[in-house]
GUTIVO-440571 format. One line per 10 residues: their letters; for each residue x, y, z of N, C-alpha, C. Coordinates in steps of 0.001 Angstrom, whole numbers. Example, Ala and Ser with C-alpha at 12.3 -4.5 7.8 and 13.67 -1.06 7.14 Angstrom:
BEGIN
as) 13190:-5690:7800:12300:-4500:7800:13200:-3300:7800 | 12850:-2250:7080:13670:-1060:7140:12900:30:7870 $
END
This chain:
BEGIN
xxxxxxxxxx) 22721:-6278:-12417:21652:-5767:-13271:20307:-6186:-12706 | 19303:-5201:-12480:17700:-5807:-12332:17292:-6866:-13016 | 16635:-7975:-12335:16343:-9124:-12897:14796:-8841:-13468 | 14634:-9523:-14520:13671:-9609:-15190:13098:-11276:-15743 | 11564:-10921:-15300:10704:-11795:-15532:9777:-11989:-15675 | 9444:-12801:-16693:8443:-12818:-17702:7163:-13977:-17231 | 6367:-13641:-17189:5367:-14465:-16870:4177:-14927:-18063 | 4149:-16000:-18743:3356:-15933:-20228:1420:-16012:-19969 | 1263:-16686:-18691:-10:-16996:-18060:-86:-15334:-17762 | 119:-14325:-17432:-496:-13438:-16842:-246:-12064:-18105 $
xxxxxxxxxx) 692:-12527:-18864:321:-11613:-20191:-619:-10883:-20443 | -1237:-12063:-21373:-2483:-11734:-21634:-3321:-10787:-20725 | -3293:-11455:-19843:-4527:-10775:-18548:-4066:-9478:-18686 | -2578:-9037:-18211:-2578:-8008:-17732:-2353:-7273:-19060 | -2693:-7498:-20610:-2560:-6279:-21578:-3969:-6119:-21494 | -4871:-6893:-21921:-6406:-6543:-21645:-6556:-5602:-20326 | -6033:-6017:-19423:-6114:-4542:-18206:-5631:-3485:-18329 | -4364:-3921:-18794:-3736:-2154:-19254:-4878:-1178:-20574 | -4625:-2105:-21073:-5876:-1600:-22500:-7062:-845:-22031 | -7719:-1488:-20938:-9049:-1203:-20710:-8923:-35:-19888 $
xxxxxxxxxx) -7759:212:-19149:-7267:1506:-18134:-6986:2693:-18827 | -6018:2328:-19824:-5661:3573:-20899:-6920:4117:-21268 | -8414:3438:-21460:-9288:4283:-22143:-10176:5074:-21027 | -9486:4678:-19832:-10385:5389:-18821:-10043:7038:-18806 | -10917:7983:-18684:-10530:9579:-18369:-10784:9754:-16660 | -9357:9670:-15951:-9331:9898:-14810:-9785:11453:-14321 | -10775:11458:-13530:-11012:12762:-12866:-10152:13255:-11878 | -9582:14133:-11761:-9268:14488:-10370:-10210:14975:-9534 | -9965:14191:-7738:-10886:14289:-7189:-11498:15776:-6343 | -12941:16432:-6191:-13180:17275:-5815:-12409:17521:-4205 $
xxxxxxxxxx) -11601:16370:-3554:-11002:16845:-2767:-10257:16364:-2246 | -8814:16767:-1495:-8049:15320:-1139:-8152:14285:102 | -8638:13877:-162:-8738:12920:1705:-7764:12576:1980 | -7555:11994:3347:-6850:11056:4308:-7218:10382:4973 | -6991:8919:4727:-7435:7823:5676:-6809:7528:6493 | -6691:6903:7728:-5602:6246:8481:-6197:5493:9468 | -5809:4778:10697:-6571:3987:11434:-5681:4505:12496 | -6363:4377:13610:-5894:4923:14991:-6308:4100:16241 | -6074:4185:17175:-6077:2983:17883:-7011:3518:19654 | -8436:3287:18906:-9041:3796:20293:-9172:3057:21558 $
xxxxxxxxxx) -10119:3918:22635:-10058:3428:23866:-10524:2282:24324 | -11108:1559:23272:-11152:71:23408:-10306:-487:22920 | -8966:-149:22879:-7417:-973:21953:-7823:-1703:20604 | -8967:-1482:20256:-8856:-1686:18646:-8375:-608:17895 | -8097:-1035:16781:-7975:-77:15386:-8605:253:15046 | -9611:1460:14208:-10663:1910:13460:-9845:2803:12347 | -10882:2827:11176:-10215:3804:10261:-10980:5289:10330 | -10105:6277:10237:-10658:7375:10252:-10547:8442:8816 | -11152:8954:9106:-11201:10132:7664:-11255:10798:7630 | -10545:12620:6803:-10318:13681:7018:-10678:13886:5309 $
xxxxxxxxxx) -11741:15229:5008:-11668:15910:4479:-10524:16425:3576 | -9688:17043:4898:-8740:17697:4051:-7649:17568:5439 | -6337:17788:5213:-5474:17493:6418:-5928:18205:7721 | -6876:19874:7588:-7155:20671:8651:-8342:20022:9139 | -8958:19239:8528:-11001:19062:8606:-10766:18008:10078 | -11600:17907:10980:-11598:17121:11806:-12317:15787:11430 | -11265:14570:12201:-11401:13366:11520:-12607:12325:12288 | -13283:11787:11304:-14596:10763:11587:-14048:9683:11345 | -14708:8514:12243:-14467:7471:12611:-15591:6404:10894 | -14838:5529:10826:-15993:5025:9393:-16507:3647:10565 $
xxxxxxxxxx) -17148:3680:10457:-17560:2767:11447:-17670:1130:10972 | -17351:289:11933:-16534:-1004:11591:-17504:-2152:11622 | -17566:-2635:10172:-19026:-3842:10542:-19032:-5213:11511 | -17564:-5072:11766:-17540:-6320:12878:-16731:-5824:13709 | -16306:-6446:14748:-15313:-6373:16075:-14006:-6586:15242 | -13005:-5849:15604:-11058:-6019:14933:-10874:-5123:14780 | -9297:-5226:14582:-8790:-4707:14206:-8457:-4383:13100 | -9351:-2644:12365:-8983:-2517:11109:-7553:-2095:10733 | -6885:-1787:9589:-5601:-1648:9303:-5632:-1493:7322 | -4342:-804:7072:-4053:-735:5178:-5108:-42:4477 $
xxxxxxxxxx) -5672:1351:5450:-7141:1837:4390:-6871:2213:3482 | -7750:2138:2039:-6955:2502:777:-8344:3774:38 | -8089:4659:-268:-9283:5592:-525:-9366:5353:-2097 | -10590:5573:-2975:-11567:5059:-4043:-10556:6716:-4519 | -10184:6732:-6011:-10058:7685:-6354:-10871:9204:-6221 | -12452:8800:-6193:-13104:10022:-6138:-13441:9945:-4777 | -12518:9653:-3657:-12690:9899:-2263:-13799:9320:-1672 | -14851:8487:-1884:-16208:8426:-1901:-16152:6664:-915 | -15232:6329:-1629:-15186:4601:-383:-14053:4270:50 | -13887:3696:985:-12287:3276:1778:-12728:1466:1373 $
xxxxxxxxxx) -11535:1098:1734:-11155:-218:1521:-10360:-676:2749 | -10416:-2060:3076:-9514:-2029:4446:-9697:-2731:4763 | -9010:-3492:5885:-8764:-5543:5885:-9291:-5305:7492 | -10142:-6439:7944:-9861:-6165:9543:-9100:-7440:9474 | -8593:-8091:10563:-7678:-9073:10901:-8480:-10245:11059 | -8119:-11253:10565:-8806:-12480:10405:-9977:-12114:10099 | -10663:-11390:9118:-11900:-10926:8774:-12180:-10628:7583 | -11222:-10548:6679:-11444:-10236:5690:-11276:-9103:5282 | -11561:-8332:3477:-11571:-6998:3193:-12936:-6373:3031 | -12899:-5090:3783:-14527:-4660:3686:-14408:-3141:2746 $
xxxxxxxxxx) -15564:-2682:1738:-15347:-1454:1435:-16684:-827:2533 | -16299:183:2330:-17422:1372:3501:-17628:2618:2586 | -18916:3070:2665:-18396:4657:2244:-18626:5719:3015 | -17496:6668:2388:-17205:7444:3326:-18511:8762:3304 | -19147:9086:2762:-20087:10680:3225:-21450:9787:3514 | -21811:8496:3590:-23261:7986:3570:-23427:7378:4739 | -24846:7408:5580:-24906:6421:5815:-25087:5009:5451 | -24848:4258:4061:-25204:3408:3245:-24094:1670:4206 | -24022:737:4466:-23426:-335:4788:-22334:-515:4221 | -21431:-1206:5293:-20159:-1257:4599:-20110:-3010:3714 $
xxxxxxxxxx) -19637:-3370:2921:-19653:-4263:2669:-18274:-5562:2399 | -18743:-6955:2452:-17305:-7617:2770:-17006:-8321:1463 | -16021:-8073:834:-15378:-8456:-444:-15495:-10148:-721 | -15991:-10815:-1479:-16185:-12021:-1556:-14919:-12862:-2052 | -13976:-13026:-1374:-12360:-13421:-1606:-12616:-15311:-1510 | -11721:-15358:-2445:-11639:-17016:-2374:-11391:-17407:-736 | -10764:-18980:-911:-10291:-19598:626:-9046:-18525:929 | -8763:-17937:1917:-7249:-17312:2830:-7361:-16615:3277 | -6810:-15624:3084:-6363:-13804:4131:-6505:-12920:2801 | -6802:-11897:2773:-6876:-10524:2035:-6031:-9566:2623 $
xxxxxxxxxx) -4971:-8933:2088:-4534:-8407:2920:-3871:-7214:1815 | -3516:-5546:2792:-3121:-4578:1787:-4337:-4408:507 | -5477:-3964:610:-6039:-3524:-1120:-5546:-2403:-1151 | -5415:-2038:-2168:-5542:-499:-3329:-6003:-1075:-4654 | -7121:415:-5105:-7825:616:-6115:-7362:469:-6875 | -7634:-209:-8053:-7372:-531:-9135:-7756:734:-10113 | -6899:1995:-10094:-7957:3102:-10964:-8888:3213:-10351 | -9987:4032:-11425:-11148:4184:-11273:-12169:3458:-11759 | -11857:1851:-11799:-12228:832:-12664:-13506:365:-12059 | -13156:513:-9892:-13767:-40:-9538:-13649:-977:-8875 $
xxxxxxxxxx) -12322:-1672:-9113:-11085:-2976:-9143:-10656:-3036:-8241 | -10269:-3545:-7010:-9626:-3389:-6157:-7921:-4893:-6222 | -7071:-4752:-6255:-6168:-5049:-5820:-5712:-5631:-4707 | -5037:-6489:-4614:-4824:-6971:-3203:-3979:-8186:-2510 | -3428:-8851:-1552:-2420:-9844:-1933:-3146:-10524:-649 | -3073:-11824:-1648:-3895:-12995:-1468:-3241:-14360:-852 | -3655:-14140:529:-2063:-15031:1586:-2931:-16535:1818 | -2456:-17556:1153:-2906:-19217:2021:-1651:-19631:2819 | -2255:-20816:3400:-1381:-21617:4172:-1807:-22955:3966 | -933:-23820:3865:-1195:-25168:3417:321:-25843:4128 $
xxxxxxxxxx) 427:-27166:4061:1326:-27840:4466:2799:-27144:4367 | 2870:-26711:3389:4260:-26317:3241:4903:-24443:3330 | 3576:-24369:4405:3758:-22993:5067:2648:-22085:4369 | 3111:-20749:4454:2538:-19478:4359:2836:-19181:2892 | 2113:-18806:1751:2308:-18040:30:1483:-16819:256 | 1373:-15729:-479:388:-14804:-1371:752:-14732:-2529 | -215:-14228:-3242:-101:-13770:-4618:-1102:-12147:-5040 | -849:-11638:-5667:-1617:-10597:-5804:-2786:-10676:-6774 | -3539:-10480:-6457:-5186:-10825:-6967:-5885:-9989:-7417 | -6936:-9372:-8015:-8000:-8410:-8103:-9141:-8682:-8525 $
xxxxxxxxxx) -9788:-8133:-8069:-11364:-8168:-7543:-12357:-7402:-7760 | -13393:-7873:-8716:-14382:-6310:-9035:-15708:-6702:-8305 | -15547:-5889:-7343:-17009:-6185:-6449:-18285:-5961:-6808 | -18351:-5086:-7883:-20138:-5372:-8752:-20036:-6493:-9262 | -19127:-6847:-9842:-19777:-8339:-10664:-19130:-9869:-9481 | -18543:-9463:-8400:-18272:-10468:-7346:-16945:-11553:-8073 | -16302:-11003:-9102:-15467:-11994:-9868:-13855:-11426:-9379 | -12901:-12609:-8791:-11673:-12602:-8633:-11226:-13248:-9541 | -9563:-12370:-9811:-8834:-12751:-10826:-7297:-12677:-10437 | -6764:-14097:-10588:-5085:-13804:-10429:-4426:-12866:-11263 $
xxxxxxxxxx) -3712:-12075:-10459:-3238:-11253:-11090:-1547:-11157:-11420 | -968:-11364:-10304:646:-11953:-10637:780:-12667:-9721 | 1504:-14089:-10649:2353:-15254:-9559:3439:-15481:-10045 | 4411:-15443:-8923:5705:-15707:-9380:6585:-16077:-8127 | 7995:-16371:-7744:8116:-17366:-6823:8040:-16478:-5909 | 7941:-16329:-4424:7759:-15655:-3629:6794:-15489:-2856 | 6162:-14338:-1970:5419:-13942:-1120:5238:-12304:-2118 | 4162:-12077:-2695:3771:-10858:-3433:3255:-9732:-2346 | 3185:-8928:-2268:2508:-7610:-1180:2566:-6574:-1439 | 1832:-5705:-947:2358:-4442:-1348:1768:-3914:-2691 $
xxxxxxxxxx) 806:-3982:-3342:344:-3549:-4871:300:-1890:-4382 | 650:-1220:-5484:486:-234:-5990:586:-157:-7455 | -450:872:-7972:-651:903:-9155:-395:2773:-9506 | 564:2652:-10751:1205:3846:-11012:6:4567:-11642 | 131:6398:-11742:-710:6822:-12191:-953:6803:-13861 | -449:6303:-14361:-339:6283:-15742:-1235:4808:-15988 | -1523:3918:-15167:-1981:2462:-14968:-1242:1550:-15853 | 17:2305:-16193:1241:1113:-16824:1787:36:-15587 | 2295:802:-14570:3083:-139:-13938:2425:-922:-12203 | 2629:-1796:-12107:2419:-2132:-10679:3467:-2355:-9825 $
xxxxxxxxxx) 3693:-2009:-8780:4693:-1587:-7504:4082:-2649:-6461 | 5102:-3491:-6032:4715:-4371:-4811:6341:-5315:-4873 | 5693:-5703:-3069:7076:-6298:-3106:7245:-7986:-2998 | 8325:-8598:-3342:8380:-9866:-3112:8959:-10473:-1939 | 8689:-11231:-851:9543:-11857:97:9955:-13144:-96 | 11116:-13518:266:11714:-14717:167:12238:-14997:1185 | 13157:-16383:1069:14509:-16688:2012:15404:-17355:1489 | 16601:-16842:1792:17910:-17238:1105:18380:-17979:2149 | 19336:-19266:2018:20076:-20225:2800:21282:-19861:3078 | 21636:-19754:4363:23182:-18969:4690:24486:-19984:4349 $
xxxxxxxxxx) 25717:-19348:3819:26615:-20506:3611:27275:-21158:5056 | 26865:-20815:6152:26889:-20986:7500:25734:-21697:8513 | 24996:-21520:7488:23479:-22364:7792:22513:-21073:8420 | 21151:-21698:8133:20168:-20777:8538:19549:-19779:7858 | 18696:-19229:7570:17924:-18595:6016:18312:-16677:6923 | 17746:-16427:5248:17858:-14933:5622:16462:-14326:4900 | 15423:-13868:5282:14989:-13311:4851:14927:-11983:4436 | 14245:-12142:2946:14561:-10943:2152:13085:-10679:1199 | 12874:-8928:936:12185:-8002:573:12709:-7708:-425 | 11772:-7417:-1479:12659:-6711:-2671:11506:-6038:-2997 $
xxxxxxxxxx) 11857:-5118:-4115:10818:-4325:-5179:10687:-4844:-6157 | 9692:-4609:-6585:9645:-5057:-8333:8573:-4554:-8814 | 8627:-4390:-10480:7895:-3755:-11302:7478:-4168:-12447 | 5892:-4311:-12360:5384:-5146:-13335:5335:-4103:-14447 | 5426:-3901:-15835:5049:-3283:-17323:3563:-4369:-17354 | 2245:-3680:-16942:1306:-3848:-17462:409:-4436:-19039 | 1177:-3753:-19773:1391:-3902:-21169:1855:-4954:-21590 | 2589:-5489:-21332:3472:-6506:-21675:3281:-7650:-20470 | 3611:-7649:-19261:3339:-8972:-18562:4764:-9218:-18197 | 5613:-8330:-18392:6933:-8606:-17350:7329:-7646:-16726 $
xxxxxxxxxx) 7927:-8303:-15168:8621:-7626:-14269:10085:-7687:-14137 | 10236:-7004:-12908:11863:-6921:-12882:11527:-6493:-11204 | 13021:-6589:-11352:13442:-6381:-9857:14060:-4798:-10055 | 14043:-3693:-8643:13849:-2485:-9173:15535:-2295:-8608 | 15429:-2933:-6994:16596:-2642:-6484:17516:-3648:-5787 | 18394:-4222:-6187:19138:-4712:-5826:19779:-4911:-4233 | 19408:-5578:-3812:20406:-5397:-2422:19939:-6636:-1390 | 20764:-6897:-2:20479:-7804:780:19356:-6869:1452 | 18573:-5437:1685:18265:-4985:2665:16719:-5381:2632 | 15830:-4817:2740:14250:-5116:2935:13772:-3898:2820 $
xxxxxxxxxx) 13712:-4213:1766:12511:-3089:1025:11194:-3115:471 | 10252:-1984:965:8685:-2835:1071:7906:-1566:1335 | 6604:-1690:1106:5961:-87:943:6034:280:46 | 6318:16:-1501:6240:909:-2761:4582:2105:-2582 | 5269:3014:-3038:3943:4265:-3039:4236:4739:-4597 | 3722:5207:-5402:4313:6241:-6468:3962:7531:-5848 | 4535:8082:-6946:4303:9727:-6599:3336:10191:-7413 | 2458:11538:-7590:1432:11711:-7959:1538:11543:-9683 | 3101:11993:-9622:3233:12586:-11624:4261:10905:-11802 | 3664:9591:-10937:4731:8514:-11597:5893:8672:-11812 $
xxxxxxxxxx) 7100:9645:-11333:8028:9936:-11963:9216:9042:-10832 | 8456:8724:-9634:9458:8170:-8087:8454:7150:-7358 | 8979:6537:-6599:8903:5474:-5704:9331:6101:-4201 | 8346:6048:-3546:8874:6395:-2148:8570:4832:-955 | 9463:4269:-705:9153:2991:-47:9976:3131:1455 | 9940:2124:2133:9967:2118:3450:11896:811:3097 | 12779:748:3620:13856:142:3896:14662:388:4888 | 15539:-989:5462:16450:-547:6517:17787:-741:5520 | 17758:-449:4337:19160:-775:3799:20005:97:4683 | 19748:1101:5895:20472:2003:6348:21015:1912:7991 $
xxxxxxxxxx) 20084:434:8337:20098:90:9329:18899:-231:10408 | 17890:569:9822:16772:798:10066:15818:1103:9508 | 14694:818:9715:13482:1396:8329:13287:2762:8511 | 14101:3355:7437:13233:4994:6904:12837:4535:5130 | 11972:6002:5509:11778:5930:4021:12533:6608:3071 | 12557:6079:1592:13491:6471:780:12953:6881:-353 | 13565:7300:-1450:12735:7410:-2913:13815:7109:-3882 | 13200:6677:-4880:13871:6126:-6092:13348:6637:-7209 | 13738:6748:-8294:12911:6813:-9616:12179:5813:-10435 | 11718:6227:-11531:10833:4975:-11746:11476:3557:-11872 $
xxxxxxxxxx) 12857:3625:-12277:13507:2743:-12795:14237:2120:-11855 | 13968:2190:-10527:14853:1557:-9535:16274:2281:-9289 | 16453:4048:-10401:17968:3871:-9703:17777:4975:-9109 | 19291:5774:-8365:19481:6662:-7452:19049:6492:-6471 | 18859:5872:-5463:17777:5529:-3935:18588:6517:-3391 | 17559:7547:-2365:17925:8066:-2041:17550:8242:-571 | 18026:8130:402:17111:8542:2205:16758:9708:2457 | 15289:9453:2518:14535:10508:2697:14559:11079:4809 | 14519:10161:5167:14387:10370:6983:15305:9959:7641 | 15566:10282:8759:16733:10244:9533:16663:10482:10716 $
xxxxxxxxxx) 16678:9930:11952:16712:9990:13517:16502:8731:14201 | 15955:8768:15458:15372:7030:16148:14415:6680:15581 | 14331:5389:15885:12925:4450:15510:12675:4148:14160 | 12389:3167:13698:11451:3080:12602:10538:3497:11698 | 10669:3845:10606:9646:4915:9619:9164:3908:8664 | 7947:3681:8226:6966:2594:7316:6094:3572:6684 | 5641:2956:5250:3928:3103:5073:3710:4399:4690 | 4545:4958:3643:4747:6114:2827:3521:6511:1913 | 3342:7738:2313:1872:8160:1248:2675:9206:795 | 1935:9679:-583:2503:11204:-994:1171:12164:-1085 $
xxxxxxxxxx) 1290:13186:-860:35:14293:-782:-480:14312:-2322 | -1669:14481:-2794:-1392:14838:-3986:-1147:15842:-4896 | -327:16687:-4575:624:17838:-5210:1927:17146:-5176 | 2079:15745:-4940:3468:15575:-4884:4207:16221:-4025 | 4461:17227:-3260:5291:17724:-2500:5664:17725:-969 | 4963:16356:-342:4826:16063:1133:4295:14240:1124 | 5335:13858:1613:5224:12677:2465:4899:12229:3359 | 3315:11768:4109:3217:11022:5272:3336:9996:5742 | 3732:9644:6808:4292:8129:6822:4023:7651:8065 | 4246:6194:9023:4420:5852:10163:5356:6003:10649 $
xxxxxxxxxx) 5629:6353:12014:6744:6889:12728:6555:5487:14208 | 7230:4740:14385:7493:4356:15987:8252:4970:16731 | 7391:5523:17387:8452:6033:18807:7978:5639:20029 | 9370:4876:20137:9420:4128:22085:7785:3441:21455 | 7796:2507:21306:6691:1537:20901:5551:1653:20188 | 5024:3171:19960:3830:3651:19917:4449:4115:18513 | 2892:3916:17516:2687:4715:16524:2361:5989:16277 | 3005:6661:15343:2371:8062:15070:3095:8228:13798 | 1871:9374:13341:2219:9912:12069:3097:11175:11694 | 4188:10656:10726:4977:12162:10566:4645:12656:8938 $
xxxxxxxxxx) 4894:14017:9178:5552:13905:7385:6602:14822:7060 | 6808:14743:6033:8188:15260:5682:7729:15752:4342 | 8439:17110:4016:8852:17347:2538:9724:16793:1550 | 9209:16576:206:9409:15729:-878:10985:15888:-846 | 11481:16797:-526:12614:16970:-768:13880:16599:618 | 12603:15708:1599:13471:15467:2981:13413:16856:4186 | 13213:17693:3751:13206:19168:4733:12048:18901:5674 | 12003:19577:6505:10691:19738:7517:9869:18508:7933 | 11059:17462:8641:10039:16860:9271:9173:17447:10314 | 7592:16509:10487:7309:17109:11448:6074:16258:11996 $
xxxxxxxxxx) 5346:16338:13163:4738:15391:13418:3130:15300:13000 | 1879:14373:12322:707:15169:12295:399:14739:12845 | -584:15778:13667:-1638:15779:14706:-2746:16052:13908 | -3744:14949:13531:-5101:15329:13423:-6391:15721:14264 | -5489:14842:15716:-6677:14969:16699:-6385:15658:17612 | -5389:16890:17720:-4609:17895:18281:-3746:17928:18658 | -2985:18559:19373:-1484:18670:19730:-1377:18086:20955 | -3172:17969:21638:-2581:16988:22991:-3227:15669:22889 | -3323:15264:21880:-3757:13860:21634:-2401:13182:21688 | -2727:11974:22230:-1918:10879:22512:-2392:9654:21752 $
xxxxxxxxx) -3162:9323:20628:-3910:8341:19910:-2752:8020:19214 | -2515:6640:19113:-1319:6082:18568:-2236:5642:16943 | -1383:6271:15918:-2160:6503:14204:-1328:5837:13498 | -1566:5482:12335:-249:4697:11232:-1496:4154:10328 | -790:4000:9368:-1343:3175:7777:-2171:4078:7070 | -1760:5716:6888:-2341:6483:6454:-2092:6261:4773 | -3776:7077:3924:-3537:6607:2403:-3938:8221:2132 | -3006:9155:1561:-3587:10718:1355:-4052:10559:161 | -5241:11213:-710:-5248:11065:-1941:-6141:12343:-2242 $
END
């Protein structure tokens, strides 16, 4: 059975958030973007941005030297979000020339944001290191008023936030390590799902495999995440409730980092092939994989960590 757990410190917090979300009237946005980061001729990462999947893609330009990575787009398309490496999280916006700016995060790493709604809020999992290794926890952050707030702790390594469209549930995953009866740990990924409202989670899916990438789907109704329960990482989908998992992809290499279009009916994701990144997508229903080319059919730019919205 999915494990469930209750956290009494983050209750509270998180019904006042749910509360304050329910009264929001979400717009849908005048258009859908795509973010992703691509890896130019100076071997950094940059994030780039598309209009619309056909529109040709602009570079958001990077306030320091790194490698950017995890861009997460502002519901009304208007700012990206995005970690450079040992640098912190910066937002940028996307149609201005206006400065990008760097998120004022306690002592550690920032790593993975997504928007909190249209609150403003950004989300995000919050990694220290201290004597007794490496933790995160998932955090959020409202950058007009510069105030961070824990958001769930519980035993583990937290990652991965996603926030459902209904702003009931949060999607992220936990890492651990289990002790072998032979000796030697195993590390392990799971899902889990916070009820906003209430202040408890659960575990969605059961298994030894590593599962990680929670996305929802546009109408909340599925989970499309990244696992090798199959041997290898493709991506899969589930329903809200953790059951039926189903494999969505199938061939060589590794598949991560699942977005859904927003019509719900197309999946983009990371593809490794023979070492190099690129972006595929597939129909909701698994049919038509295929590869995207934003920067043409004879581009060779190795792309991944795309956010469609």
């Amino acid at each position: 059975m999915p494990q469930n757990l209750e956290n009494p410190r983050a209750k509270i917090r998180l019904a006042w958030l749910f509360a304050a979300a329910t009264l929001l009237v979400v717009a849908s946005p005048a258009q859908a973007g795509i973010a992703f980061v691509a890896l130019d001729q100076d071997q950094t990462w940059t994030v780039y941005y598309q209009d619309t999947p056909d529109a040709p893609p602009r570079p958001i330009p990077k306030p320091i030297q790194g490698d950017a990575s995890a861009p997460s787009l502002s519901p009304d398309n208007q700012t990206i979000v995005f970690e450079i490496q040992s640098a912190g999280l910066y937002t940028c916006p996307v149609q201005t020339d206006q400065d990008c700016a760097k998120l004022p995060l306690p002592a550690g790493d920032g790593a993975r944001p997504t928007w909190w709604d249209n609150t403003g809020q950004i989300a995000y999992a919050h990694y220290r290191t201290d004597a007794n290794g490496e933790d995160s926890e998932l955090y959020l952050i409202d950058p007009a008023r510069q105030i961070v707030t824990p958001l769930i702790t519980q035993t583990g390594s937290l990652d991965y936030p996603d926030l459902s469209p209904n702003r009931r549930y949060l999607a992220y995953t936990v890492s651990g390590t289990v002790g072998l009866r032979r000796g030697g740990v195993q590390v392990t990924q799971s899902l889990w799902r916070m009820d906003l409202s209430t202040g408890k989670a659960r575990q969605l899916l059961l298994s030894d495999a590593q599962d990680l990438h929670p996305a929802w789907s546009p109408n909340g109704q599925s989970l499309a995440f990244a696992s090798n329960r199959s041997g290898q990482f493709e991506i899969w989908i589930t329903d809200a409730e953790g059951a039926h998992p189903q494999l969505l992809t199938s061939g060589p290499n590794g598949k991560m980092w699942p977005t859904w279009s927003p019509d719900g009916q197309t999946i983009l994701y990371t593809h490794l092939e023979d070492g190099r990144h690129q972006l595929w997508m597939i129909d909701a229903d698994g049919s038509n994989p295929r590869r995207y080319q934003p920067f043409g059919p004879g581009s060779n730019k190795e792309l991944r960590d795309a956010d469609w919205r």
